[in-house]
C-alpha positions in Angstrom: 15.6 -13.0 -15.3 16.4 -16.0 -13.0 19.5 -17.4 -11.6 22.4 -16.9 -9.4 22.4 -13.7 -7.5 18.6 -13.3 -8.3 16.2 -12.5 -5.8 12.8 -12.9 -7.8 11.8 -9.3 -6.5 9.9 -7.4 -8.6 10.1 -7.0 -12.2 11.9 -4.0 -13.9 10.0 -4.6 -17.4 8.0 -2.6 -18.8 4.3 -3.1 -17.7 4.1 -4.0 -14.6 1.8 -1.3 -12.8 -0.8 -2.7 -15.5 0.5 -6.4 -14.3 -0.5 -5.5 -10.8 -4.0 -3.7 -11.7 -5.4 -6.8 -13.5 -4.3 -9.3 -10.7 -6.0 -7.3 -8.1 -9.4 -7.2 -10.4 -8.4 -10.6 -11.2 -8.7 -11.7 -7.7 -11.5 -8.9 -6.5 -13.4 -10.9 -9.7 -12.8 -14.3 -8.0 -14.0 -13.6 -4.6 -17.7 -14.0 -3.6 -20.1 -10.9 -2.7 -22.1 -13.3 0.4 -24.9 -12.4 1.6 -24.9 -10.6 5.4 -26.7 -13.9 6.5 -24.4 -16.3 5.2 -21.5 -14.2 6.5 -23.4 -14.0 9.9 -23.9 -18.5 9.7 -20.1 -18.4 9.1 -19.2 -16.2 12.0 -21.5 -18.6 14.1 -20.0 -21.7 12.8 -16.4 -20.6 13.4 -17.3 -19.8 16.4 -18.7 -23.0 17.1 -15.5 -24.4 16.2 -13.5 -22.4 18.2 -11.8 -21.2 15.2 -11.0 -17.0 14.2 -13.4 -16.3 11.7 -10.4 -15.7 9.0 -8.5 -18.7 9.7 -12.2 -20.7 9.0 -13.1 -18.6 6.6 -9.0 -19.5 4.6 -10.0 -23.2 5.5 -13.3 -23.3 4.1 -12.4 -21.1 1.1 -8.8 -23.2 0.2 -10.9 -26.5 0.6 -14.3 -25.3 -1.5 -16.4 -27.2 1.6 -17.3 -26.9 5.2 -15.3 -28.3 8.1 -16.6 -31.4 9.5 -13.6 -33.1 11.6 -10.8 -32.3 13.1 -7.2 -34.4 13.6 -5.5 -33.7 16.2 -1.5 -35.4 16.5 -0.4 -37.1 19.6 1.7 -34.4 20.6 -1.2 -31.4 20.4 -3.3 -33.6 22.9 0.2 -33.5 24.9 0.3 -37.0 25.2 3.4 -38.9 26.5 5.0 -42.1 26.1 2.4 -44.6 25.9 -0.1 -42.6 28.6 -3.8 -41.9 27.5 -4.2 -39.3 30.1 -5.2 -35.9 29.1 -4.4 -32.7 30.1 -8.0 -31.3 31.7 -7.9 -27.9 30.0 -7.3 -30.7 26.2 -10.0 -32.5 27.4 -12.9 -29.7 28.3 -11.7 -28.2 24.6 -12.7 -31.5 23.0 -15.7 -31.7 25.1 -16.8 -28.4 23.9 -16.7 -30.0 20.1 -19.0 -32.7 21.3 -21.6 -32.4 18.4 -19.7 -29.8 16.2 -17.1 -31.6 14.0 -15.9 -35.4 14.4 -12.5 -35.0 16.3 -10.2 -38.3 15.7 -7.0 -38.3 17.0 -3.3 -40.1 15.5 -1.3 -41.4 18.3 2.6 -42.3 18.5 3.8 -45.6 20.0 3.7 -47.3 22.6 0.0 -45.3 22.9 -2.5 -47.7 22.3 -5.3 -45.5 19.8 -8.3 -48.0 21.4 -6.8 -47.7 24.9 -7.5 -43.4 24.5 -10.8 -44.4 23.6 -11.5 -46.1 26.2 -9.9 -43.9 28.7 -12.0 -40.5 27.3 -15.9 -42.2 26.4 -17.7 -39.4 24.5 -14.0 -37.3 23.8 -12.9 -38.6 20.5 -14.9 -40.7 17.7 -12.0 -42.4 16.9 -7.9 -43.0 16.9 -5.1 -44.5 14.8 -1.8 -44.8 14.7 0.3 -41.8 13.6 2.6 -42.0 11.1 6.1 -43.2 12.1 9.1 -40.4 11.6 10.4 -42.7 9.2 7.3 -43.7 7.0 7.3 -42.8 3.5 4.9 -40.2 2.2 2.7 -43.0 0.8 2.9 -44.8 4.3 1.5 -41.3 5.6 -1.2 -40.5 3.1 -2.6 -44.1 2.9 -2.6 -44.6 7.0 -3.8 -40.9 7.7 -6.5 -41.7 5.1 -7.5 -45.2 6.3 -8.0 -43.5 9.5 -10.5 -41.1 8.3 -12.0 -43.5 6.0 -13.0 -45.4 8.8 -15.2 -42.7 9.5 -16.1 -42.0 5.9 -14.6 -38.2 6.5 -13.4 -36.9 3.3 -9.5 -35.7 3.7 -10.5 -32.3 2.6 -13.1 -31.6 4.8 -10.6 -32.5 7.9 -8.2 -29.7 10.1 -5.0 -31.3 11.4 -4.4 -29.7 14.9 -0.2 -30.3 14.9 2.2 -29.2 17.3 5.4 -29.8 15.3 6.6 -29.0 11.8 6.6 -32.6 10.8 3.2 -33.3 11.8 2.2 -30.0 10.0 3.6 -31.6 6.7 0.5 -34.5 7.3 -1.7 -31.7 5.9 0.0 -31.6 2.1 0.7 -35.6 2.2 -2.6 -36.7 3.0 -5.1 -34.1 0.9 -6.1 -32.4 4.4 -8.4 -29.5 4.3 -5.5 -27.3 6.4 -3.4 -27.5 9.8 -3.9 -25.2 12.7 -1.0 -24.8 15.8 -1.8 -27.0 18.9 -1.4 -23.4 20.8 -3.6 -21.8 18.6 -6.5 -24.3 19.3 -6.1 -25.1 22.5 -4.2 -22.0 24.6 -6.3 -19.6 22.9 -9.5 -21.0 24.1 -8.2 -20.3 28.1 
């Protein structure tokens, strides 16, 4: 039953305890019995990352492969109007990825993406423009993926670190592997 008034709980017909049993086995079925060692490689590389193991481990399972870059928006890297400079507690988080995952970043005008370069040698492997609050999804997807492409990243193999609920939406539009909060990434690590 669906329609006005509805609340899509659950179901009142008949069969629904046996419903819910084969899900779960369903599901149980689907999920991998891994090996202590590759669990143990996981927990390294998440840590690596600076990630929680479950929010990696949601990442790498959602996308079917490893993360190898992150994105981070403008705003996450708390930069503002047109400056390059970054916070120093930003900056020693991206140092620590040195070596770990490619970290690009998608700056808002007036920010120059080649003047951040320059300003942070060794910080970020690369930068682009962000997509403007008024670009079309196409506009978003093709220009978040142009900037990957660039560094021949797959979309799916990327994390979006966002600090707003629009930038968050980049992950759907553009094929990205998942999103994690600028707080998450970066306060967390203090």
């Amino acid at each position: 039953m669906s329609g006005i008034g509805h609340n899509n709980g659950p179901t009142m017909e008949p069969g629904f305890g046996f419903r819910k049993l084969a899900w779960g086995k369903a599901r149980e079925a689907l999920l991998p019995a891994l090996p202590l060692e590759v669990v143990r490689i996981r927990v390294a590389r998440a840590k690596r990352l600076g990630l929680p193991y479950k929010t990696y481990a949601t990442i790498r399972a959602t996308a079917g492969r490893d993360i190898v870059g992150f994105l981070f928006s403008g705003n996450a890297l708390e930069l503002r109007l047109g400056r390059v400079d970054l916070p120093a507690s930003v900056a020693g988080r991206l140092g620590a990825l040195g070596g770990v995952a490619e970290r690009l970043a998608a700056v808002y005008a007036p920010t120059d993406p080649a003047a951040l370069i320059a300003a942070h040698p060794g910080l970020l492997e690369g930068a682009a423009r962000a997509p403007g609050f008024t670009a079309s999804w196409r506009e978003t997807r093709d220009g978040l993926r142009a900037a990957l492409a660039a560094r021949k990243l797959p979309a799916d193999a990327v994390v979006l670190v966002a600090a707003t609920d629009i930038e968050r939406g980049w992950t759907a539009t553009a094929g990205l592997a998942g999103c994690v909060a600028r707080e998450m990434f970066f306060d967390a690590q203090a």
